[in-house]
N, C-alpha and C positions, 0 to 999 in steps of 0.2 A: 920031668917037669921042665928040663929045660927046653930053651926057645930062641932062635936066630932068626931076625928080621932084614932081608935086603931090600934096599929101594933105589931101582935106576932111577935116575932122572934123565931128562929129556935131550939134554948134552950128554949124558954117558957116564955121567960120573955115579960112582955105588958108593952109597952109604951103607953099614952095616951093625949091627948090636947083636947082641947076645946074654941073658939072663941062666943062668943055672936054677937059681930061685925064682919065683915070680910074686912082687908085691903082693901081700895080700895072704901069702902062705901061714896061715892060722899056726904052725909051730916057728917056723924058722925064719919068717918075714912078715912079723904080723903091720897090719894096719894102726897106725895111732887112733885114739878118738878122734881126735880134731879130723884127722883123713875120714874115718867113717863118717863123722858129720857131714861132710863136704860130699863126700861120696852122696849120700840119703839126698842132700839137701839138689846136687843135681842132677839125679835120678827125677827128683817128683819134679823139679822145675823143666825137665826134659818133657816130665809125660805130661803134665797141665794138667793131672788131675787134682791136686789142692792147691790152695791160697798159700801163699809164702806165710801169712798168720796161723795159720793150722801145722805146717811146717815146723812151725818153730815151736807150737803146742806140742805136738808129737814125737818133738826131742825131748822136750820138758818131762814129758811124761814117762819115755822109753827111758832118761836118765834115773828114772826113780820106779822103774818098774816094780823091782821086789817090794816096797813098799804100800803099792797099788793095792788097795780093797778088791776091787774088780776091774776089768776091763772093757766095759760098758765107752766109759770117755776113752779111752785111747784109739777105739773100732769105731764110735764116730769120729773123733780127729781125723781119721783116716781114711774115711769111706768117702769118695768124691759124692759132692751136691749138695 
């Protein structure tokens, strides 16, 4: 899973990184909430399929999933239109 990123630039000079892990790695680098939030939040503002108000419904509801009767409101939340 590891990963080495080079980048010339236009004068010559190389930058360069290197990750052994990679963010996001569900055992050994997982994501915080607040990052998943952030993550979701711009994803959908990428694609303009929902209202930043539904957005934030969709958190709401995804925070209390197990709790959820049905998922009737979270599949509209979610459904662009």
């Amino acid at each position: 899973m590891s990963c080495t990123i080079r980048v010339r630039m236009l004068d010559d000079q190389e930058y360069s990184a290197t990750t052994e892990i990679p963010r996001g790695d569900y055992v050994s680098s997982p994501l915080t909430k607040d990052e998943i939030v952030d993550k979701f939040k711009s994803s959908v503002a990428f694609s303009r399929a929902i209202t930043l108000e539904k957005t934030n419904r969709a958190i709401d509801l995804l925070e209390r999933l197990e709790k959820l009767n049905d998922l009737n409101d979270l599949i509209a939340t979610v459904t662009p239109g």
